[in-house]
TIVO-2410 file (N, C-alpha, C; in nm, 3 decimals):
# residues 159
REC num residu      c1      c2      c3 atome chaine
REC   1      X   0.085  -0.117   0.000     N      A
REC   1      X   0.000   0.000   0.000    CA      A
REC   1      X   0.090   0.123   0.000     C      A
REC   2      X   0.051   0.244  -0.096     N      A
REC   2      X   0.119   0.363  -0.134    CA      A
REC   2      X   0.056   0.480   0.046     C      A
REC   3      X   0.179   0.512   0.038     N      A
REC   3      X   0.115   0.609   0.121    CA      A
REC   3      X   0.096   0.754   0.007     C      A
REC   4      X   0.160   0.771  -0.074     N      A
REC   4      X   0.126   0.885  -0.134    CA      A
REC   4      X  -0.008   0.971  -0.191     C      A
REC   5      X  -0.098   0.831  -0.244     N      A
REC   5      X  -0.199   0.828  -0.329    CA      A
REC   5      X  -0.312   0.861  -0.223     C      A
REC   6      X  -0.289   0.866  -0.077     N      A
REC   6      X  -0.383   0.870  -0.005    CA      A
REC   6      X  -0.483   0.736   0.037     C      A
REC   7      X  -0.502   0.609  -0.075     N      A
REC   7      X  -0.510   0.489  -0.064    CA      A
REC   7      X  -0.553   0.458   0.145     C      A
REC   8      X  -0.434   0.462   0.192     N      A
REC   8      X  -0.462   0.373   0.338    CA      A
REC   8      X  -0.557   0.482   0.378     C      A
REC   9      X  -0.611   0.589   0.355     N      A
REC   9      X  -0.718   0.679   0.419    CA      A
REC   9      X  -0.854   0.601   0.390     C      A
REC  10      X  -0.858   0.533   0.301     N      A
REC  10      X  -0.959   0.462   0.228    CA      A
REC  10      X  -0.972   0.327   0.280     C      A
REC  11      X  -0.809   0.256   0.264     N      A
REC  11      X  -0.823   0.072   0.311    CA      A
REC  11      X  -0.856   0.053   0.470     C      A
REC  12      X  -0.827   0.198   0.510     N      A
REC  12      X  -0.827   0.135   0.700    CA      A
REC  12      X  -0.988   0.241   0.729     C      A
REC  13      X  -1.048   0.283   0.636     N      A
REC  13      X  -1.188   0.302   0.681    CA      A
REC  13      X  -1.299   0.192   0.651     C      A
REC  14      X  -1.250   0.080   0.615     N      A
REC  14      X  -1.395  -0.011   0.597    CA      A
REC  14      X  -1.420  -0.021   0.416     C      A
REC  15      X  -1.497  -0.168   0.400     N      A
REC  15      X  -1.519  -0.182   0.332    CA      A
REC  15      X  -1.599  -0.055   0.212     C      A
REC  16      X  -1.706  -0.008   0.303     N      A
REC  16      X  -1.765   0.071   0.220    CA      A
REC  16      X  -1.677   0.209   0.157     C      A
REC  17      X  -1.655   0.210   0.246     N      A
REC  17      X  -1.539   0.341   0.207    CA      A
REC  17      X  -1.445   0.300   0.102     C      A
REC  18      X  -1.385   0.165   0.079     N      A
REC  18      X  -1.290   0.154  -0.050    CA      A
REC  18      X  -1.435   0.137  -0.139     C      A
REC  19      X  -1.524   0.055  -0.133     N      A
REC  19      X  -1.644   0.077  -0.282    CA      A
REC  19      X  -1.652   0.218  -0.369     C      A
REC  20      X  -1.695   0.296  -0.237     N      A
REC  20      X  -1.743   0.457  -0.262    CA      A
REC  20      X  -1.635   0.534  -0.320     C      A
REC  21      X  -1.513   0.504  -0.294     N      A
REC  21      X  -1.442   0.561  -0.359    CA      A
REC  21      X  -1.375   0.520  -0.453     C      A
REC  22      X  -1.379   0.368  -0.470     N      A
REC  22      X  -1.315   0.328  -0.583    CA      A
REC  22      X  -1.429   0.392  -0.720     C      A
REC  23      X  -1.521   0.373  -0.701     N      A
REC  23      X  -1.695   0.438  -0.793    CA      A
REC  23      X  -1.667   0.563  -0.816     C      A
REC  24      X  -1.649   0.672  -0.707     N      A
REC  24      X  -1.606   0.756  -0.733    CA      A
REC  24      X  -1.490   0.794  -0.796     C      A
REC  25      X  -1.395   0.720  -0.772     N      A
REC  25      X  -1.268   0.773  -0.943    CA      A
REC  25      X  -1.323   0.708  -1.080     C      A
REC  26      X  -1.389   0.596  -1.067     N      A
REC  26      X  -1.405   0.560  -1.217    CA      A
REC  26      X  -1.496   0.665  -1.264     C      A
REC  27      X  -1.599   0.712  -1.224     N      A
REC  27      X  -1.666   0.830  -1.245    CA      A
REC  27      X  -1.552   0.981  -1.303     C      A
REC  28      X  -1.502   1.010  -1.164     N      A
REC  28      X  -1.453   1.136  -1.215    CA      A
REC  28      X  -1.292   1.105  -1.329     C      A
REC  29      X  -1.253   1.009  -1.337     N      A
REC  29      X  -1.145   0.983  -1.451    CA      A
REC  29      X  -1.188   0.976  -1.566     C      A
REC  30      X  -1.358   0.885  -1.600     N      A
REC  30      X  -1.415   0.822  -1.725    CA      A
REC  30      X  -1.380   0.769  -1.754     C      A
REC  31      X  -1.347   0.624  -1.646     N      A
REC  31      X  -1.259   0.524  -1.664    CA      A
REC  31      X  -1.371   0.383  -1.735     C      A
REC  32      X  -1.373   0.350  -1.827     N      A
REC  32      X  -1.399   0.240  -1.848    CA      A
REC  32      X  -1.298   0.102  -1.867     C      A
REC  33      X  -1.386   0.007  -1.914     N      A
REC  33      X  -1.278  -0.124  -1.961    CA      A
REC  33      X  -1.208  -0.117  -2.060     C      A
REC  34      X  -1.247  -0.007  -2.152     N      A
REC  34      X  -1.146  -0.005  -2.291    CA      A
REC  34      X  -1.063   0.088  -2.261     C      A
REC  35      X  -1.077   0.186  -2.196     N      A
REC  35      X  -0.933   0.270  -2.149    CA      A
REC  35      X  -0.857   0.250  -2.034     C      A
REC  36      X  -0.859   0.179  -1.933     N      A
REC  36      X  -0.837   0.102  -1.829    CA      A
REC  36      X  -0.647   0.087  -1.820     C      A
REC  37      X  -0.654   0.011  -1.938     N      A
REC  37      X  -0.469   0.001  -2.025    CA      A
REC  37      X  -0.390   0.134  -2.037     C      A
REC  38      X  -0.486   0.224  -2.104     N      A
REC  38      X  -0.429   0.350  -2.112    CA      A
REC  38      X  -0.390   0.426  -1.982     C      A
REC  39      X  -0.474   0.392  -1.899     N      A
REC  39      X  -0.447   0.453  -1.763    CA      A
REC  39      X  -0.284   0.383  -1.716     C      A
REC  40      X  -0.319   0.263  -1.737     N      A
REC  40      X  -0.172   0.169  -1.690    CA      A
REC  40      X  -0.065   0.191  -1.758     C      A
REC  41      X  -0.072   0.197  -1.914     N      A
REC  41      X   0.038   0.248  -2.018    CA      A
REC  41      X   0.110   0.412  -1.918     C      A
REC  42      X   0.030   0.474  -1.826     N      A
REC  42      X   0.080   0.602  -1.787    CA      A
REC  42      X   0.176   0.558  -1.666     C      A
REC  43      X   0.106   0.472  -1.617     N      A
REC  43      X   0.238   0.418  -1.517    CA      A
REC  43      X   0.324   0.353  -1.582     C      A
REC  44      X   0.340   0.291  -1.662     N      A
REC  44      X   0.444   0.193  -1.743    CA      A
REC  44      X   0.567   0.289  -1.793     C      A
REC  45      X   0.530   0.361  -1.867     N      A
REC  45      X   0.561   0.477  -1.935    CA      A
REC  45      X   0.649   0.544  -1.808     C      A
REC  46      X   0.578   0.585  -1.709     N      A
REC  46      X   0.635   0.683  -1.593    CA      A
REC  46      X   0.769   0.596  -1.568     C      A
REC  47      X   0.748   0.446  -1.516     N      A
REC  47      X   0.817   0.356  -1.515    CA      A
REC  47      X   0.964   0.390  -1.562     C      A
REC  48      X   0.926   0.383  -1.696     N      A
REC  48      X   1.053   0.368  -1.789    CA      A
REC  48      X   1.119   0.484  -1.741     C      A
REC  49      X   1.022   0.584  -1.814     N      A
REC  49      X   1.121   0.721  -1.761    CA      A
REC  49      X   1.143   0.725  -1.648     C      A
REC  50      X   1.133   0.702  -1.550     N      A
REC  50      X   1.210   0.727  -1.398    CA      A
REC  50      X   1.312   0.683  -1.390     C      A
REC  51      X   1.354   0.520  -1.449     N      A
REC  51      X   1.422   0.467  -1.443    CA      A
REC  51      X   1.530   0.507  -1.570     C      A
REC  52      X   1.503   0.584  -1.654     N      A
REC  52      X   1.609   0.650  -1.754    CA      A
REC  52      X   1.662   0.764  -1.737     C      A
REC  53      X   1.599   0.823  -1.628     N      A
REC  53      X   1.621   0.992  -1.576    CA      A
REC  53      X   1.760   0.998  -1.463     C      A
REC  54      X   1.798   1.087  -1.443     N      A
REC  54      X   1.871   1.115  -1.340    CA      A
REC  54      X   1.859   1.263  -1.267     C      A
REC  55      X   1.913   1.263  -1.160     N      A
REC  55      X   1.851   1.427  -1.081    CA      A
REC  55      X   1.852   1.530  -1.183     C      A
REC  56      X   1.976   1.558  -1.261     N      A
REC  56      X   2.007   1.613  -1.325    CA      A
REC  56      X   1.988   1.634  -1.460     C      A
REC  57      X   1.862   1.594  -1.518     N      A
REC  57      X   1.765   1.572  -1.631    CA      A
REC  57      X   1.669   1.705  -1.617     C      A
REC  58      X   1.662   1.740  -1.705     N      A
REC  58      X   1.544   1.893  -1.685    CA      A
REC  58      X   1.424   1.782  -1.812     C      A
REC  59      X   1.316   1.757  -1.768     N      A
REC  59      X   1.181   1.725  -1.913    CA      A
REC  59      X   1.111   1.810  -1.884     C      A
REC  60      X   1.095   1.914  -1.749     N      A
REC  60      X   0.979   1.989  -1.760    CA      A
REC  60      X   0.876   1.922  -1.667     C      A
REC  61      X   0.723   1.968  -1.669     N      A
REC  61      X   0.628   1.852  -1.651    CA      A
REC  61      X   0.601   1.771  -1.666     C      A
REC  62      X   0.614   1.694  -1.772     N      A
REC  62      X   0.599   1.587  -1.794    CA      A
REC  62      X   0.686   1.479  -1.700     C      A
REC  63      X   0.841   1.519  -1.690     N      A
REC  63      X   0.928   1.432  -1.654    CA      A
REC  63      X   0.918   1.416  -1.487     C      A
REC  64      X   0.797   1.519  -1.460     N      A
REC  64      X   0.798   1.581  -1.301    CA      A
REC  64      X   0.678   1.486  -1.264     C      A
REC  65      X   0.588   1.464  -1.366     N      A
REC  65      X   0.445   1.387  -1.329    CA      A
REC  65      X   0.522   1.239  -1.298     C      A
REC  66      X   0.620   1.176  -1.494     N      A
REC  66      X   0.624   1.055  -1.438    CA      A
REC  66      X   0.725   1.024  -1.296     C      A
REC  67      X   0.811   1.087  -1.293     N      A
REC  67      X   0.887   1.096  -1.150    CA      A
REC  67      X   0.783   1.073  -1.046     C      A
REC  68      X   0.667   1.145  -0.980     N      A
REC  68      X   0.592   1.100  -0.929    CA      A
REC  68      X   0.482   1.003  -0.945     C      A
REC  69      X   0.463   0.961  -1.077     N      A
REC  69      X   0.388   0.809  -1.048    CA      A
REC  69      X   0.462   0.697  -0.965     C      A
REC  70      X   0.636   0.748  -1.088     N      A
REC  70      X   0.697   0.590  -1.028    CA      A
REC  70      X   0.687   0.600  -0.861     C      A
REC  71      X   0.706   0.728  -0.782     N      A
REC  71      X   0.735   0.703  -0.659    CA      A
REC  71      X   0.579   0.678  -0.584     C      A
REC  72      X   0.474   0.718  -0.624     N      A
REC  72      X   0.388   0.578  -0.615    CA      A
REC  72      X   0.408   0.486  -0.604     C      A
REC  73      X   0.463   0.376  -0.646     N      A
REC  73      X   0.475   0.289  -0.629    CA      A
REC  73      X   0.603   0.230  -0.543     C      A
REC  74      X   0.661   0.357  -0.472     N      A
REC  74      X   0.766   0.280  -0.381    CA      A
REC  74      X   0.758   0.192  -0.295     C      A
REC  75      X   0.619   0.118  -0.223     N      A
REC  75      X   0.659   0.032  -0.109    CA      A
REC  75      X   0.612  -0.077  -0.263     C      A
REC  76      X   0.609  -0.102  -0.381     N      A
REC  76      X   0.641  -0.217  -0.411    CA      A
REC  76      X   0.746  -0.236  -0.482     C      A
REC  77      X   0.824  -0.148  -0.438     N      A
REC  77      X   0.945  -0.131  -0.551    CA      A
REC  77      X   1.051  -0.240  -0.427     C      A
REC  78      X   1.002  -0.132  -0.304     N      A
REC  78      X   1.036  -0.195  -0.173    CA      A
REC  78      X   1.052  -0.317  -0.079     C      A
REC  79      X   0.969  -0.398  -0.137     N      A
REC  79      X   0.906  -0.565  -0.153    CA      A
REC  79      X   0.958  -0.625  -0.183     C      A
REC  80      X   0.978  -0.556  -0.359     N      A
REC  80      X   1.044  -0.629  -0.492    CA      A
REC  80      X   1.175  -0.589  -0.455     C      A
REC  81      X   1.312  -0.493  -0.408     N      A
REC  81      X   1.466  -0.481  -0.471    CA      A
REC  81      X   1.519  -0.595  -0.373     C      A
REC  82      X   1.471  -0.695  -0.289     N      A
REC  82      X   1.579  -0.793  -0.247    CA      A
REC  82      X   1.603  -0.879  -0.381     C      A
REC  83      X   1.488  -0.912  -0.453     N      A
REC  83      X   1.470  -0.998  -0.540    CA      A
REC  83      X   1.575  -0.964  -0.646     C      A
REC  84      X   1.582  -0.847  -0.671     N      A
REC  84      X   1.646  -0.778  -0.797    CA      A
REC  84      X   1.764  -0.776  -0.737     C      A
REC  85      X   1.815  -0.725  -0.598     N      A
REC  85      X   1.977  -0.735  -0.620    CA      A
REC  85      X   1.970  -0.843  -0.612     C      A
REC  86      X   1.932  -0.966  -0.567     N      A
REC  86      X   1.998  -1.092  -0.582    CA      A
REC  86      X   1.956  -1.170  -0.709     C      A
REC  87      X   1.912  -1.057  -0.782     N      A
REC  87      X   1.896  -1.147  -0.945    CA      A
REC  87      X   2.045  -1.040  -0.968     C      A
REC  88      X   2.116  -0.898  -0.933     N      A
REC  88      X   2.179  -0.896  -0.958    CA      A
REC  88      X   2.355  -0.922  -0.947     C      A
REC  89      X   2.340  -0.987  -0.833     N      A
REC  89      X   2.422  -1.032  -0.772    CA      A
REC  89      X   2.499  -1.142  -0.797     C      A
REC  90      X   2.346  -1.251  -0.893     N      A
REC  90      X   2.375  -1.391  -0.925    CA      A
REC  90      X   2.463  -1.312  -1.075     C      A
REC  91      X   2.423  -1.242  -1.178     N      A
REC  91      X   2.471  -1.191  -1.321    CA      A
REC  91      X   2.590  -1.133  -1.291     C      A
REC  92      X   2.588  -1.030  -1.201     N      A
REC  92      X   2.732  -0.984  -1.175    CA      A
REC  92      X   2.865  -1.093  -1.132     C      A
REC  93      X   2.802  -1.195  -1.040     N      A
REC  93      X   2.895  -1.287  -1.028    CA      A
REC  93      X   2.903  -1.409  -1.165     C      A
REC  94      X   2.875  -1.393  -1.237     N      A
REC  94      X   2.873  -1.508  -1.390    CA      A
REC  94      X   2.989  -1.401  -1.440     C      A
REC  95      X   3.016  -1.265  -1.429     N      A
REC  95      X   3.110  -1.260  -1.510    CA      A
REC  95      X   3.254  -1.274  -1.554     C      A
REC  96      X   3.323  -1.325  -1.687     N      A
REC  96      X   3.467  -1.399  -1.639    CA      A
REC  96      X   3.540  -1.336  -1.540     C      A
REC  97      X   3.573  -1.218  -1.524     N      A
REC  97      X   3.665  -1.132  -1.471    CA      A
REC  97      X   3.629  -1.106  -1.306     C      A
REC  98      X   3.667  -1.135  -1.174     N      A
REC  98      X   3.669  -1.086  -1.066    CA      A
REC  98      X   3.739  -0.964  -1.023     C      A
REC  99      X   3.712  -0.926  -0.903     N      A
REC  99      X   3.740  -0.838  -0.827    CA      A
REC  99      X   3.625  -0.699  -0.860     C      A
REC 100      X   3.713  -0.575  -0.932     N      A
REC 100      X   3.592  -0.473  -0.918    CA      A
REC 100      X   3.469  -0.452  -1.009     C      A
REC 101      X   3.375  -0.493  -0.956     N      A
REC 101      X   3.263  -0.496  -1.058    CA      A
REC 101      X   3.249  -0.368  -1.130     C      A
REC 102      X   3.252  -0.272  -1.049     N      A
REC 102      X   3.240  -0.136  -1.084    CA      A
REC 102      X   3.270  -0.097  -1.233     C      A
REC 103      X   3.442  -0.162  -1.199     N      A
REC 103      X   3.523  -0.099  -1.313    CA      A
REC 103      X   3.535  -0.191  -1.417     C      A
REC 104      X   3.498  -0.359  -1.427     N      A
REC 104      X   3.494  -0.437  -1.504    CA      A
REC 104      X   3.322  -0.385  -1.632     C      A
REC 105      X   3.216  -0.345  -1.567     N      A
REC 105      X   3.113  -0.311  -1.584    CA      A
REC 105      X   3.156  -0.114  -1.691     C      A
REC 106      X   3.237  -0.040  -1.585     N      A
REC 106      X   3.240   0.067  -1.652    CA      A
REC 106      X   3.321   0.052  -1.793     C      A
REC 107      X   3.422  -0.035  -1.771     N      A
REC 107      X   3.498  -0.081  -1.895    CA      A
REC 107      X   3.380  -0.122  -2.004     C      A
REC 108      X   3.297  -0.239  -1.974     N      A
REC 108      X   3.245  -0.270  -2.091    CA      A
REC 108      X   3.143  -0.155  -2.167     C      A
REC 109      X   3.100  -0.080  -2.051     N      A
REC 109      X   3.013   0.055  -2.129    CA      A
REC 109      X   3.121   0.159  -2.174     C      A
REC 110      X   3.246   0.162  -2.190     N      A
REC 110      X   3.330   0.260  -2.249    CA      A
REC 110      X   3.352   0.162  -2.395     C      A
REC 111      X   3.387   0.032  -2.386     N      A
REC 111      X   3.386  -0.026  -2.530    CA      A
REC 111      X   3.254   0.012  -2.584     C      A
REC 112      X   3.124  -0.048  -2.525     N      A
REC 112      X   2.999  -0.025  -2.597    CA      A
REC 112      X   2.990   0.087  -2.681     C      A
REC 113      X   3.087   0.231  -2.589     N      A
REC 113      X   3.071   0.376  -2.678    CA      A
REC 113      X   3.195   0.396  -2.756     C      A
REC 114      X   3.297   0.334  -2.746     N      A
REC 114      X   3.404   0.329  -2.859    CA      A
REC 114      X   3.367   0.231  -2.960     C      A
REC 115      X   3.331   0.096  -2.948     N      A
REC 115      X   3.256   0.070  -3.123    CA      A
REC 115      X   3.175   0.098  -3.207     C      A
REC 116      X   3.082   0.219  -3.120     N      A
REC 116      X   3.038   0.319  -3.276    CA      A
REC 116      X   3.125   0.360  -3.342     C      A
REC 117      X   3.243   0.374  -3.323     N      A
REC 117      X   3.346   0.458  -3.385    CA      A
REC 117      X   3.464   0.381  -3.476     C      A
REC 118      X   3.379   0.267  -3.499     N      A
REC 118      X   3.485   0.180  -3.529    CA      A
REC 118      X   3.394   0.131  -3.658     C      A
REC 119      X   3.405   0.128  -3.801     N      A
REC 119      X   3.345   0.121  -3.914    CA      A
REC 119      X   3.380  -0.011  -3.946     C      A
REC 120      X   3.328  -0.101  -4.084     N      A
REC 120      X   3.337  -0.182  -4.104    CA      A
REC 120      X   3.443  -0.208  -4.180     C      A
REC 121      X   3.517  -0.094  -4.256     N      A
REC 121      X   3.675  -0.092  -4.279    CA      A
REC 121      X   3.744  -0.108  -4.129     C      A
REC 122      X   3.764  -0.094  -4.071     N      A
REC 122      X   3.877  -0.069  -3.935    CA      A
REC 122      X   3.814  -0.191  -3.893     C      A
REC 123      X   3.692  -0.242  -3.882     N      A
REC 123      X   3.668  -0.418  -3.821    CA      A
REC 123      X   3.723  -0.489  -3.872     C      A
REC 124      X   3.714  -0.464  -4.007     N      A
REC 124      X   3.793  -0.588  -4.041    CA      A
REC 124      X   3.933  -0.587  -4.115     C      A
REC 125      X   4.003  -0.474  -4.050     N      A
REC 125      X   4.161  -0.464  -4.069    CA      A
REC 125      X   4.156  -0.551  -3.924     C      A
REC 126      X   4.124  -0.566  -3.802     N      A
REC 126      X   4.158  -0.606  -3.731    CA      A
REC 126      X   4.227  -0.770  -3.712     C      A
REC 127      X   4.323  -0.797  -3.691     N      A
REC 127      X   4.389  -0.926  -3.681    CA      A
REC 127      X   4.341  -1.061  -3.622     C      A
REC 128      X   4.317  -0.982  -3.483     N      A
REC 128      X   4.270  -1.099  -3.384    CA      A
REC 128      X   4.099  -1.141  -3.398     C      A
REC 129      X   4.101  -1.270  -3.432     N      A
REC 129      X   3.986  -1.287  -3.496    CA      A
REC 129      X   3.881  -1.277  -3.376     C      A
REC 130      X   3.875  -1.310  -3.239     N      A
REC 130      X   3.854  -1.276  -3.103    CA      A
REC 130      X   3.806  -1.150  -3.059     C      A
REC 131      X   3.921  -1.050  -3.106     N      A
REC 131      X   3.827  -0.935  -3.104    CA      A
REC 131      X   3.753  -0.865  -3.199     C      A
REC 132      X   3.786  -0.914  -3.315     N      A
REC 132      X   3.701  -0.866  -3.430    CA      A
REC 132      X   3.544  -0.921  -3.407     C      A
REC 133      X   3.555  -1.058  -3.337     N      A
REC 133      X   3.424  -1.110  -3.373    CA      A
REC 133      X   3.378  -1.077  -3.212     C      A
REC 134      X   3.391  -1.057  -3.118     N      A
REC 134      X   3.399  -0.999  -2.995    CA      A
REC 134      X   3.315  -0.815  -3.028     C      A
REC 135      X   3.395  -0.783  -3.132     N      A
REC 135      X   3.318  -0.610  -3.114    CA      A
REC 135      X   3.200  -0.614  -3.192     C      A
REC 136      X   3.196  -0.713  -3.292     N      A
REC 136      X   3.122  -0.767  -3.358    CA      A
REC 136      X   2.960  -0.790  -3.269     C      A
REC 137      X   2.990  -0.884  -3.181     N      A
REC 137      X   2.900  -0.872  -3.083    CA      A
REC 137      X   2.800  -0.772  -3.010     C      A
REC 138      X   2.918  -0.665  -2.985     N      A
REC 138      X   2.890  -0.554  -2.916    CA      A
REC 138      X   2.840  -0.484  -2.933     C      A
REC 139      X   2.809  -0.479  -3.111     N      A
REC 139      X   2.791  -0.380  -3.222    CA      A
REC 139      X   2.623  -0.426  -3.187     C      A
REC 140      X   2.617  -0.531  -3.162     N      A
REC 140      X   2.444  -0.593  -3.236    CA      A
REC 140      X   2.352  -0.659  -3.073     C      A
REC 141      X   2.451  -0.638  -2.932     N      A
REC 141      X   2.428  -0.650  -2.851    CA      A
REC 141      X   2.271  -0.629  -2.765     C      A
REC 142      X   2.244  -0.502  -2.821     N      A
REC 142      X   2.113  -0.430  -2.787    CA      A
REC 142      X   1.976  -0.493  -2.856     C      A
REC 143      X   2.030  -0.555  -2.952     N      A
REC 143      X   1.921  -0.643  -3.064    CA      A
REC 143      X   1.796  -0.676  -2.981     C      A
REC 144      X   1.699  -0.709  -2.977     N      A
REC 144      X   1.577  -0.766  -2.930    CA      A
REC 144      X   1.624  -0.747  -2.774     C      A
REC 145      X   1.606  -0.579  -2.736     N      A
REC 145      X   1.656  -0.586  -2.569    CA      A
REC 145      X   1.552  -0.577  -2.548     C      A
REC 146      X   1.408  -0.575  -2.563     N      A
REC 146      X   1.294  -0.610  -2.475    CA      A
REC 146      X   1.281  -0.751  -2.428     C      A
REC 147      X   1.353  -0.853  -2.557     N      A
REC 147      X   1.327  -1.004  -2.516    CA      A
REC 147      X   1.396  -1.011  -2.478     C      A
REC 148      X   1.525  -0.968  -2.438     N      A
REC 148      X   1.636  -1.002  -2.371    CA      A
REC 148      X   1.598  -0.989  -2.215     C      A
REC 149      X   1.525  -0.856  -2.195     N      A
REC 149      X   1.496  -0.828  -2.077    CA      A
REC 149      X   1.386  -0.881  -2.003     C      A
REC 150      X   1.275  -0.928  -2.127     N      A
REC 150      X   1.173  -1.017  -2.033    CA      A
REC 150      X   1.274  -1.180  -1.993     C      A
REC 151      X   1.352  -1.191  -2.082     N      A
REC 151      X   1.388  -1.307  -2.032    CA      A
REC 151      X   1.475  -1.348  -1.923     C      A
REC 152      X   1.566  -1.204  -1.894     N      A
REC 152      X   1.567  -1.201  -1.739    CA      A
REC 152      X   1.484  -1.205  -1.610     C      A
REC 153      X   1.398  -1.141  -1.654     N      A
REC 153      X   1.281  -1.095  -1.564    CA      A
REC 153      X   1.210  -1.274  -1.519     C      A
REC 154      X   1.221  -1.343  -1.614     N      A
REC 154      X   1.128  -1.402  -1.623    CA      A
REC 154      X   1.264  -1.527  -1.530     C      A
REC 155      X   1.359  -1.551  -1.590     N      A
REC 155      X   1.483  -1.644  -1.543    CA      A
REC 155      X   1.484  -1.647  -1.375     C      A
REC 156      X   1.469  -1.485  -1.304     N      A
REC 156      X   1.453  -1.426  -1.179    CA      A
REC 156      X   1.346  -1.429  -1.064     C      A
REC 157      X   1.250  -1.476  -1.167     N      A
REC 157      X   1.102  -1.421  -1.120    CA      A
REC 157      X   1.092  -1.304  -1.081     C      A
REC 158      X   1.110  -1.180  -1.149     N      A
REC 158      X   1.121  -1.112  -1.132    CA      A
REC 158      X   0.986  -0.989  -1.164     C      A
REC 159      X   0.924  -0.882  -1.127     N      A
REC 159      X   0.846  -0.838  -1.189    CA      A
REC 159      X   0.838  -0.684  -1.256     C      A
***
């Protein structure tokens, strides 16, 4: 339960009181069953962007609304991050290299932004067939990252 939304003013007055007011937003939103999604697409959406933003991002209103949906939803974010660091904990530890994750991790996002810069003349002057076919990778990495990412989600139980 959100404390933001005002919600527990409603769950800890009694049944009737969540009816009356749940009636009462579908009323004043004009919420039916066919727009219902659309309402949810606004949290989804907020979602993303919260999680793509940083303090230091100016969007204006917009970026100010979804910032506050996502934090709506902080006590289930709250529930859910044991699950997630230890889905990230298990990935971080699969990778070949030990010791600093930090800098093993910042390394691979400094290659990710140096093989844009690297054309398909200069790939394949390269010698070592390892790293040619290695940046190769890197190049096409992002490919189907929604299925990539449900299929973490899903590997984790994650939600």
């Amino acid at each position: 339960m959100c404390e933001l939304c005002g919600c527990r003013t409603y769950l800890g007055s009694g049944k009737q009181s969540v009816m009356n007011r749940a009636q009462e937003i579908i009323k004043l939103l004009s919420l039916t069953p066919e727009n219902v999604e659309l309402f949810e697409d606004c949290e989804r959406i907020s979602h993303a962007v919260a999680s793509y933003s940083f303090p230091s991002f100016e969007g204006g209103e917009i970026l100010e609304i979804c910032r506050w949906v996502h934090r709506l939803h902080e006590p289930l974010y709250r529930d859910r991050i044991p699950r997630y660091l230890a889905a990230a904990k298990d990935v971080f530890d699969k990778l070949p290299v030990k010791g600093d994750t930090r800098a093993a991790i910042t390394d691979y996002h400094q290659l990710e932004q140096l093989q844009r810069e690297i054309g398909d003349d200069e790939l394949a002057s390269i010698a070592d067939e390892n790293v040619r076919r290695t940046l190769q990778a890197v190049r096409v990495v992002h490919d189907n990252n929604l299925a990539k990412k449900t299929k973490l989600k899903e590997k984790y139980a994650l939600e």
